[in-house]
DRENTORKOL-3810 file (N, C-alpha, C; in nm, 4 decimals):
REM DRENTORKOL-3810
@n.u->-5.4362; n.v->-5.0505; n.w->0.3727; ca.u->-5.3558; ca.v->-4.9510; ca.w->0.4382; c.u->-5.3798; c.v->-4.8158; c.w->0.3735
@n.u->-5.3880; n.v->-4.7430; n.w->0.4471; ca.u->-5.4408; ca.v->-4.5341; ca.w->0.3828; c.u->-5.3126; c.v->-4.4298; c.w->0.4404
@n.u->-5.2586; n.v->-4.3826; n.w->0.3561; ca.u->-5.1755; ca.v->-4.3309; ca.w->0.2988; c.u->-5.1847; c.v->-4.1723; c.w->0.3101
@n.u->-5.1222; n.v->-4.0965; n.w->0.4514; ca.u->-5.2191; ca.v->-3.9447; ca.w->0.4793; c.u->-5.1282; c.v->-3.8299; c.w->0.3988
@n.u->-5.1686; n.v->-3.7124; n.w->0.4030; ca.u->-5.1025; ca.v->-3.6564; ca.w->0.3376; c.u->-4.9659; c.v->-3.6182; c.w->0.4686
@n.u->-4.9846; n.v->-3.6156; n.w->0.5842; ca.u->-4.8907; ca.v->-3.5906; ca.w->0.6770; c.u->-4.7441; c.v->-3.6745; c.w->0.6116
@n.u->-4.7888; n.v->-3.8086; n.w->0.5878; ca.u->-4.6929; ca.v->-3.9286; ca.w->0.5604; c.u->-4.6303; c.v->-3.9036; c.w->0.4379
@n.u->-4.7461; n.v->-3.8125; n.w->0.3516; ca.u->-4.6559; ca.v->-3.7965; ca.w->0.1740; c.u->-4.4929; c.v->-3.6800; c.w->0.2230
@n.u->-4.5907; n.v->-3.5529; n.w->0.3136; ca.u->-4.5004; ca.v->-3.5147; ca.w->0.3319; c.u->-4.4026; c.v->-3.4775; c.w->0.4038
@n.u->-4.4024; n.v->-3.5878; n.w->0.4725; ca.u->-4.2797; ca.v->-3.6260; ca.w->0.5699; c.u->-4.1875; c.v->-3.7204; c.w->0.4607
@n.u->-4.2386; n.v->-3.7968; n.w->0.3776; ca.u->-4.1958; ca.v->-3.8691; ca.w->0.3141; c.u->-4.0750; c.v->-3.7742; c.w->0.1961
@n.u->-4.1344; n.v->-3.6951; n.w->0.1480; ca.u->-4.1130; ca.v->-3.5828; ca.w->0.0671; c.u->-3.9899; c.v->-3.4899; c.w->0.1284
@n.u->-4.0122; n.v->-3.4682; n.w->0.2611; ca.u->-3.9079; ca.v->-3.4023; ca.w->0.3434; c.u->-3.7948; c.v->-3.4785; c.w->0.3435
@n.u->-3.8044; n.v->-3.5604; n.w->0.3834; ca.u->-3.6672; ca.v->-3.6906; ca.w->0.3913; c.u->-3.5908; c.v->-3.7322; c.w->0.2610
@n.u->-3.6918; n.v->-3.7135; n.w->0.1515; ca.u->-3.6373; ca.v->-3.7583; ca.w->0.0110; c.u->-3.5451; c.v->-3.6044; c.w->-0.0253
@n.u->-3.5853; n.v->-3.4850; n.w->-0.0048; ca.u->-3.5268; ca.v->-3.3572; ca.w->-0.0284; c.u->-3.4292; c.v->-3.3338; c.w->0.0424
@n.u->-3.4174; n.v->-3.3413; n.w->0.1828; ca.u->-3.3007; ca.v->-3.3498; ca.w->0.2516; c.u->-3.2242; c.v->-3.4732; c.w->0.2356
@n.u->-3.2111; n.v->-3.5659; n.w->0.1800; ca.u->-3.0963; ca.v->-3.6863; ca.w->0.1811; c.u->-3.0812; c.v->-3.6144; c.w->0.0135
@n.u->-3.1692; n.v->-3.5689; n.w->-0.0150; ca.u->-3.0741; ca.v->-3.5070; ca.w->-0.1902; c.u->-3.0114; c.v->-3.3953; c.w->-0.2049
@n.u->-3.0177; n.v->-3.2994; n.w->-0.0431; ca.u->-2.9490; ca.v->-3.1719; ca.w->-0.0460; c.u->-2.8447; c.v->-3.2039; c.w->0.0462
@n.u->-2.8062; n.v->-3.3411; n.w->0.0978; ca.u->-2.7078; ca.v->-3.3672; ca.w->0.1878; c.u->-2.6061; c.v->-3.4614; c.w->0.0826
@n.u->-2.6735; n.v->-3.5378; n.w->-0.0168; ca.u->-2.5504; ca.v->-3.5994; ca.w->-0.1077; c.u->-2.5409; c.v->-3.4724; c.w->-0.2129
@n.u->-2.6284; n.v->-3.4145; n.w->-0.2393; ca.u->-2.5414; ca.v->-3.3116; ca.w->-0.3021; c.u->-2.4187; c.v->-3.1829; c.w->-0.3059
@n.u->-2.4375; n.v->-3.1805; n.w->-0.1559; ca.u->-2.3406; ca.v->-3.1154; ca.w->-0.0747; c.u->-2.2416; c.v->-3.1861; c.w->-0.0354
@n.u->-2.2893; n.v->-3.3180; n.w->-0.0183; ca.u->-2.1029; ca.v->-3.3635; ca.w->-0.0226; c.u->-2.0492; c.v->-3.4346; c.w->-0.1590
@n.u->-2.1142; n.v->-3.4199; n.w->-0.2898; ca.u->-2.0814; ca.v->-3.4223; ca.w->-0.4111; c.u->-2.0156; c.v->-3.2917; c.w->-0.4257
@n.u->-2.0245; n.v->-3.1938; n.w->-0.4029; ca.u->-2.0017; ca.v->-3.0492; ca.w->-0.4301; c.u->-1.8768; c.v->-3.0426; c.w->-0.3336
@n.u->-1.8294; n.v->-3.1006; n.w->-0.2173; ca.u->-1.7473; ca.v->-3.1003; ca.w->-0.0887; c.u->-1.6447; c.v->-3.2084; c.w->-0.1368
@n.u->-1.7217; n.v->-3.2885; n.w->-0.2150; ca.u->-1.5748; ca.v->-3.4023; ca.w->-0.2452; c.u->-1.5244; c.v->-3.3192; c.w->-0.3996
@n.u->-1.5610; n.v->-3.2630; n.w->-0.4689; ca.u->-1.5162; ca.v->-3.1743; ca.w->-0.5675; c.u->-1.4188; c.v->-3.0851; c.w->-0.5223
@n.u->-1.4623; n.v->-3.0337; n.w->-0.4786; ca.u->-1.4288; ca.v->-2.8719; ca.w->-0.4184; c.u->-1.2555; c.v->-2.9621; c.w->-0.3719
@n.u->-1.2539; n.v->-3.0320; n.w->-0.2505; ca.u->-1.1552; ca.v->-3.0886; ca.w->-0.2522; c.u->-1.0405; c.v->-3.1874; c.w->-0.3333
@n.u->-1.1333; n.v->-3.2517; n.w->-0.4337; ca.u->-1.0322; ca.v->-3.2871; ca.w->-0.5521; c.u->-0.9608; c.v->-3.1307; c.w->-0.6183
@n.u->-1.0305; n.v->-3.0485; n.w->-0.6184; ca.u->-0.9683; ca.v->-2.9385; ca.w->-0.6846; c.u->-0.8517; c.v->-2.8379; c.w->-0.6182
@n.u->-0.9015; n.v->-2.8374; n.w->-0.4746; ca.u->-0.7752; ca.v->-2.8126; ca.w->-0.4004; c.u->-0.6896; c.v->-2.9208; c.w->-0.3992
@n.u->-0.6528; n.v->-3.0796; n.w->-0.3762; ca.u->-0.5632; ca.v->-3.1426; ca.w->-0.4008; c.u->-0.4643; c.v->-3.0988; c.w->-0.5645
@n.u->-0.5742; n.v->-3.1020; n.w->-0.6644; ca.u->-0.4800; ca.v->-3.0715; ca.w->-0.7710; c.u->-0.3985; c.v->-2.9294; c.w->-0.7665
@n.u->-0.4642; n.v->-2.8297; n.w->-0.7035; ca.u->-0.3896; ca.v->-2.6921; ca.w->-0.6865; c.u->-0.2638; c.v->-2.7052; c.w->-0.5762
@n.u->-0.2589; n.v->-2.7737; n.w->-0.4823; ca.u->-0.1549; ca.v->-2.7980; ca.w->-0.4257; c.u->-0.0671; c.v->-2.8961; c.w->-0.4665
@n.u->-0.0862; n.v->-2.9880; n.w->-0.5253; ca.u->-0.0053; ca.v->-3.0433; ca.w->-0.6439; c.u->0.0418; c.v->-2.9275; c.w->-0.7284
@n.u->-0.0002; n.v->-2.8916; n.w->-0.8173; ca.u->0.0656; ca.v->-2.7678; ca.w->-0.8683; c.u->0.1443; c.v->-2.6864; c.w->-0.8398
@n.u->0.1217; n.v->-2.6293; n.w->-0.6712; ca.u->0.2322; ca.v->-2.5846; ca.w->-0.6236; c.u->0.3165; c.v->-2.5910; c.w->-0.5998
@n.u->0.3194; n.v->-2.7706; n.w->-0.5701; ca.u->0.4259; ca.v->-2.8176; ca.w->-0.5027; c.u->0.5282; c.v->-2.8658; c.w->-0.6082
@n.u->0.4365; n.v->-2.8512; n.w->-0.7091; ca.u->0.5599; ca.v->-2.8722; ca.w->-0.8604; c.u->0.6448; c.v->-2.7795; c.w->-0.8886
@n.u->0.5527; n.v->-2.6334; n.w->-0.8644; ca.u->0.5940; ca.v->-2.4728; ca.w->-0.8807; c.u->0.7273; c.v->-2.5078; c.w->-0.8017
@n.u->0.7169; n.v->-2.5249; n.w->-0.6322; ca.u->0.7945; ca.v->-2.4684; ca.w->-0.5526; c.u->0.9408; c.v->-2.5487; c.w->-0.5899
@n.u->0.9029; n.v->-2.7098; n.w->-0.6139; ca.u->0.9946; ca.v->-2.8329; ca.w->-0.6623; c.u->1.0902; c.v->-2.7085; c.w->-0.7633
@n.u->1.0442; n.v->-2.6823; n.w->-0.8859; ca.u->1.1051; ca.v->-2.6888; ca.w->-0.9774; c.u->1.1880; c.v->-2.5185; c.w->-0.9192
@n.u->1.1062; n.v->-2.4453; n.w->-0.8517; ca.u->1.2037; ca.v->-2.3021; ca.w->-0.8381; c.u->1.2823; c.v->-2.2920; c.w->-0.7200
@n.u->1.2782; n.v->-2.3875; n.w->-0.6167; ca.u->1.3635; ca.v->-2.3955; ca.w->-0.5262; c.u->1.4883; c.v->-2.4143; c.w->-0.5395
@n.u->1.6109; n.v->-2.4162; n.w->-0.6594; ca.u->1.6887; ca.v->-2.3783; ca.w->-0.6177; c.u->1.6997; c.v->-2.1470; c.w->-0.6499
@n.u->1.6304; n.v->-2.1289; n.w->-0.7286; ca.u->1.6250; ca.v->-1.9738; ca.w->-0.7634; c.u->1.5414; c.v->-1.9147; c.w->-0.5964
@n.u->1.4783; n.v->-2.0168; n.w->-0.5066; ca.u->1.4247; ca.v->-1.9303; ca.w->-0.3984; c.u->1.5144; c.v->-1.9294; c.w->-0.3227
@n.u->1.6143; n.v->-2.0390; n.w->-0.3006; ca.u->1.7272; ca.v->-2.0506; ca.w->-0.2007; c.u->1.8305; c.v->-1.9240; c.w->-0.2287
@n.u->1.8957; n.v->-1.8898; n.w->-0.3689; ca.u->1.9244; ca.v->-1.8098; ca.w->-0.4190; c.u->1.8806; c.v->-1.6847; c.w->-0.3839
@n.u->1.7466; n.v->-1.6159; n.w->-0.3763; ca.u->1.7088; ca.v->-1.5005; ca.w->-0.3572; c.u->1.7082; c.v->-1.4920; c.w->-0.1888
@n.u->1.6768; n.v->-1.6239; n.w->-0.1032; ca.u->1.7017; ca.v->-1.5891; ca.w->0.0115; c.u->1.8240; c.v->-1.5478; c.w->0.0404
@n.u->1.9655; n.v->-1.6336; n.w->-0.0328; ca.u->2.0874; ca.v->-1.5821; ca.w->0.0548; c.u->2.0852; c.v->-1.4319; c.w->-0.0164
@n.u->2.0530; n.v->-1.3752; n.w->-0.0964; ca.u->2.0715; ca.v->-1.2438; ca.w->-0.1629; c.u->1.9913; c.v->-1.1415; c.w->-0.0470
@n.u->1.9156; n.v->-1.1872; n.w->0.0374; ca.u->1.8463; ca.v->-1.0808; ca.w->0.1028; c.u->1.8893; c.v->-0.9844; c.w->0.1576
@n.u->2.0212; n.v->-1.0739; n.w->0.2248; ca.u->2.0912; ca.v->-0.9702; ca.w->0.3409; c.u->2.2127; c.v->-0.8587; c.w->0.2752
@n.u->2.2433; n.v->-0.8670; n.w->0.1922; ca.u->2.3259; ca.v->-0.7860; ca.w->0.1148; c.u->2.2390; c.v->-0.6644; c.w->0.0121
@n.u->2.0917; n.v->-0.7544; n.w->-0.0076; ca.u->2.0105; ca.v->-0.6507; ca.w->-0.0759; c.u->1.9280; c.v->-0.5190; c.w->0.0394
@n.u->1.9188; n.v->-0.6125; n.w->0.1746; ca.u->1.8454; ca.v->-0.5171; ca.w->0.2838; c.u->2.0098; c.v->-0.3995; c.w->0.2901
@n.u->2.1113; n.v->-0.4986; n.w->0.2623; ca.u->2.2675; ca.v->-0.3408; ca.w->0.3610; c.u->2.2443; c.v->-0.2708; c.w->0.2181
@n.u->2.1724; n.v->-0.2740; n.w->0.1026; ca.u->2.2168; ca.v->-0.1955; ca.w->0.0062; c.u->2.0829; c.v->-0.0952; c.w->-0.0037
@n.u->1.9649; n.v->-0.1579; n.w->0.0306; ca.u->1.8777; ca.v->-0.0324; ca.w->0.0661; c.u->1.8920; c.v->0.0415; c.w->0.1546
@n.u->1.9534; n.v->0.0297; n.w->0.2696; ca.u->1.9737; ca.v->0.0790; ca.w->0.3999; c.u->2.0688; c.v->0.1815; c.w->0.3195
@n.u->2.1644; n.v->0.1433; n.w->0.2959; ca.u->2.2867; ca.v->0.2767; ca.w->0.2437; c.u->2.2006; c.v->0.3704; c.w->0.1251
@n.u->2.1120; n.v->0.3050; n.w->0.0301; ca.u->1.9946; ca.v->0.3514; ca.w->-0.0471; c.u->1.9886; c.v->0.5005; c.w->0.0282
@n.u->1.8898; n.v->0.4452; n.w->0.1109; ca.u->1.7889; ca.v->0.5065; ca.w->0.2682; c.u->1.8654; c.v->0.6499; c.w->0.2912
@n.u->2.0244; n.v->0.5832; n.w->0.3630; ca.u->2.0763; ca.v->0.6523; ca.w->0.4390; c.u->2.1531; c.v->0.7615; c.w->0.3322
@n.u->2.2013; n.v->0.7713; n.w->0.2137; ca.u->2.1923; ca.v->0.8521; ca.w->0.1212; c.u->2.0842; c.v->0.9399; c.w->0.0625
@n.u->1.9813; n.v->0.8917; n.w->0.0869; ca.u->1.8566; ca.v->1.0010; ca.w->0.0066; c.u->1.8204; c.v->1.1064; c.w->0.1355
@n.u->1.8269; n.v->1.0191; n.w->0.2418; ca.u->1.7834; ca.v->1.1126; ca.w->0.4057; c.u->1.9538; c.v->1.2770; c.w->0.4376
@n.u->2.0442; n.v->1.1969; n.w->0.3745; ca.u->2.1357; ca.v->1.3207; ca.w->0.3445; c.u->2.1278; c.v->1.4128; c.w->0.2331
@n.u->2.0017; n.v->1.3592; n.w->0.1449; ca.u->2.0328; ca.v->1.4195; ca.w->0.0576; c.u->1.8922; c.v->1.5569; c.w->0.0756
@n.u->1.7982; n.v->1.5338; n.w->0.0953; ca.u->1.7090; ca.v->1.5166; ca.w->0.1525; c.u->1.7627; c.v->1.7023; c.w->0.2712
@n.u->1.8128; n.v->1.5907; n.w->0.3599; ca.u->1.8799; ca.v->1.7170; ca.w->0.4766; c.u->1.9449; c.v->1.8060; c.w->0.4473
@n.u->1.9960; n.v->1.7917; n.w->0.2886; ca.u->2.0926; ca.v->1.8836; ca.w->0.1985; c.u->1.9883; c.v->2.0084; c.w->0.1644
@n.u->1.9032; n.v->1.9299; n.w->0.0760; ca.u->1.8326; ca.v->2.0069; ca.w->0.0381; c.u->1.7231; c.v->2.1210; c.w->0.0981
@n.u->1.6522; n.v->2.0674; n.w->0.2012; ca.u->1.5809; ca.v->2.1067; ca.w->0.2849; c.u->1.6727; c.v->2.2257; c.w->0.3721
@n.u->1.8069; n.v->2.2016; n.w->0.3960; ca.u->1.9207; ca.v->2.3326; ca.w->0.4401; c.u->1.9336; c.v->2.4476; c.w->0.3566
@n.u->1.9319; n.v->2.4303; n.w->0.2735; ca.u->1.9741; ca.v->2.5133; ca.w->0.0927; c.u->1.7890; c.v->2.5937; c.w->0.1056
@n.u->1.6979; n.v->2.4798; n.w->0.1161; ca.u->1.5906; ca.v->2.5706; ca.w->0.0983; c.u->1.5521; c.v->2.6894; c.w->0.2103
@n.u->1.5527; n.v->2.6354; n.w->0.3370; ca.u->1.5111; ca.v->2.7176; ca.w->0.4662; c.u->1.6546; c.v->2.8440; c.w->0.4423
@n.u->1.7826; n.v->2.8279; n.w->0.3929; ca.u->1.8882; ca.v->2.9173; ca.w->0.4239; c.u->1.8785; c.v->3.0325; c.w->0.2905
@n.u->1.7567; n.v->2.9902; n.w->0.1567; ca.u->1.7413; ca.v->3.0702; ca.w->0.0878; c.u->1.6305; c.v->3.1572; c.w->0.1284
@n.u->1.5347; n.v->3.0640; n.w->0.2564; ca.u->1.3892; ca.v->3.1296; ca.w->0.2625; c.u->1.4300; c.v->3.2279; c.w->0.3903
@n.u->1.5120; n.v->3.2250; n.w->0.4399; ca.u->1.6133; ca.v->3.3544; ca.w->0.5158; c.u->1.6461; c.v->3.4628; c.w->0.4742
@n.u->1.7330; n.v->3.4482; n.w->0.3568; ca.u->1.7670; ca.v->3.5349; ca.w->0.2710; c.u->1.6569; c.v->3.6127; c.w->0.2043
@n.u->1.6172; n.v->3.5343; n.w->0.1420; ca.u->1.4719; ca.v->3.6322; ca.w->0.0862; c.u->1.3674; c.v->3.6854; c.w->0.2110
@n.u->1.3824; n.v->3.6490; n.w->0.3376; ca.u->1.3232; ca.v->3.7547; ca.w->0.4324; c.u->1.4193; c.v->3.8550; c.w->0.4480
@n.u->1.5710; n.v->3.8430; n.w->0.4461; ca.u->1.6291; ca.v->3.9177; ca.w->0.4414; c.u->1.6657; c.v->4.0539; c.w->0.3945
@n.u->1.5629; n.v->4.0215; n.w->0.2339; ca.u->1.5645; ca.v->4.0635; ca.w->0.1259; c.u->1.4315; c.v->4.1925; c.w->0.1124
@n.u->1.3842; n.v->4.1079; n.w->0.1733; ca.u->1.2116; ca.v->4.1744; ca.w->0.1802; c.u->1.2396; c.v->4.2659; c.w->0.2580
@n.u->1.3005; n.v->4.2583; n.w->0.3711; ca.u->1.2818; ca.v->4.3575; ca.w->0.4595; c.u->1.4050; c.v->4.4847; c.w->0.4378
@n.u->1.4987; n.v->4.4212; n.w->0.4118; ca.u->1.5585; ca.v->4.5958; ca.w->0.3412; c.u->1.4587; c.v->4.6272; c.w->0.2389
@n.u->1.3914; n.v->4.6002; n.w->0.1670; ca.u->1.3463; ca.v->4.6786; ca.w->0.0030; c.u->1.2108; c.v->4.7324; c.w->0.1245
@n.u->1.1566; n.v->4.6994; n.w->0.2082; ca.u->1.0701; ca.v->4.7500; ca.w->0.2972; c.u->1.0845; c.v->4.8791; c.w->0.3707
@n.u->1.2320; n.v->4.8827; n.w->0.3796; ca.u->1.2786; ca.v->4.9583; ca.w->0.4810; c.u->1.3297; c.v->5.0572; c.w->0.3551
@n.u->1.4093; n.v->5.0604; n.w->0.2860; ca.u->1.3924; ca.v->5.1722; ca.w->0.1273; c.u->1.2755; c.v->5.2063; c.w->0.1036
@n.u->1.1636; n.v->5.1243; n.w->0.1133; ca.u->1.0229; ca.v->5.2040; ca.w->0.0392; c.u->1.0111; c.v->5.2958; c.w->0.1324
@n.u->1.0122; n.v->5.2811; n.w->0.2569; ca.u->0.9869; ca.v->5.3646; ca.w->0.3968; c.u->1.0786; c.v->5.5034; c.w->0.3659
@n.u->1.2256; n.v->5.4857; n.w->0.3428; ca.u->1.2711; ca.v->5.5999; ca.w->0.3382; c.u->1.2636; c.v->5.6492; c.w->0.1893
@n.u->1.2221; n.v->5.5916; n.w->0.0832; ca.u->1.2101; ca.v->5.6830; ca.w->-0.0295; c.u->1.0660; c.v->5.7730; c.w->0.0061
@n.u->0.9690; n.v->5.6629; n.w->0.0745; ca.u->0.7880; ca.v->5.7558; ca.w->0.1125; c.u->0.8742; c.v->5.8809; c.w->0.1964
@n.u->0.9398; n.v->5.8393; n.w->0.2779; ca.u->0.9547; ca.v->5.9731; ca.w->0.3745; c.u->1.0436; c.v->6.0793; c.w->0.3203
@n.u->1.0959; n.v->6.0404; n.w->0.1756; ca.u->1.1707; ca.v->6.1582; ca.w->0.1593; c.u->1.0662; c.v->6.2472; c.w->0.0178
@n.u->1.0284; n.v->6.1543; n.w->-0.0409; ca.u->0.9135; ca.v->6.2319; ca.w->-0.1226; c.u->0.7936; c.v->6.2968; c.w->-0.0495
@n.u->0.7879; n.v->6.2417; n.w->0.0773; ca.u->0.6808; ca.v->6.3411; ca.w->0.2084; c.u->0.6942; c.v->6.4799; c.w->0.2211
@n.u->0.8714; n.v->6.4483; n.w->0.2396; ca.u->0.9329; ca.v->6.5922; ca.w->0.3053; c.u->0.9418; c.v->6.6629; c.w->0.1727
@n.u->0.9832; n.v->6.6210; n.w->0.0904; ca.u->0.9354; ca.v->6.7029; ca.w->-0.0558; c.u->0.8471; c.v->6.7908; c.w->-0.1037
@n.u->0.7569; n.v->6.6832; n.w->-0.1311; ca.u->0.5811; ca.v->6.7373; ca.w->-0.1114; c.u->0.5237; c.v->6.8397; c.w->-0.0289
@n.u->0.5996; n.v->6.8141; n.w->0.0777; ca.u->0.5244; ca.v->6.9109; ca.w->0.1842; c.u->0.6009; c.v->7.0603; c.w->0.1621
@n.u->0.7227; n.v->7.0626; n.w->0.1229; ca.u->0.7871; ca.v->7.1814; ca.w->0.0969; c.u->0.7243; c.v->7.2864; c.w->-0.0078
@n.u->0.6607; n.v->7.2152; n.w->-0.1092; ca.u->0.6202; ca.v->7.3010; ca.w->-0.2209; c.u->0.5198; c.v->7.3220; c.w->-0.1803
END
């Protein structure tokens, strides 16, 4: 019997792929032992803090009415401030424009001055 090279490497092909297919599910049955133990873990996590999560849930709704009043205090405070600023930035146009209106009549009276001598 003669033995071609077609046959070595077909032979060769089949031996490489059945060793990149158990090695991938060596690597696939891992991968999943390791997620089983991580969800074990969690489920120890959640075991042991579930009564402190039950706890923080009933706390939610008294913690959401206490940011809300939070909220609704800083937005007055906020509207306070922002009043105080625009009612000073008035004033100081206010301000500007008389000392504008003095420069005008001090120029026009040192004009009429000037021009006399």
């Amino acid at each position: 019997m003669f033995i071609s090279f077609n046959d070595i490497l077909i032979f060769l092909a089949i031996v490489i792929g059945v060793s990149l297919v158990i090695a991938i599910l060596v690597l696939l049955v891992m991968a999943l032992v390791r997620l089983n133990q991580t969800m074990s873990k969690v489920n120890k996590i959640l075991n042991n803090s579930a009564e402190d999560i039950e706890k923080t849930v009933k706390n939610l709704p008294h913690l959401i009415e206490s940011v809300d009043k939070t909220l609704t205090s800083v937005d007055e405070t906020l509207n306070g401030v922002n009043g105080a600023f625009f009612e000073t930035k008035s004033m100081n146009d206010t301000v500007t424009t008389v000392i504008s209106i003095v420069e005008s009549i001090v120029d026009m009276v040192l004009n009429l001055f000037s021009k006399r001598k």
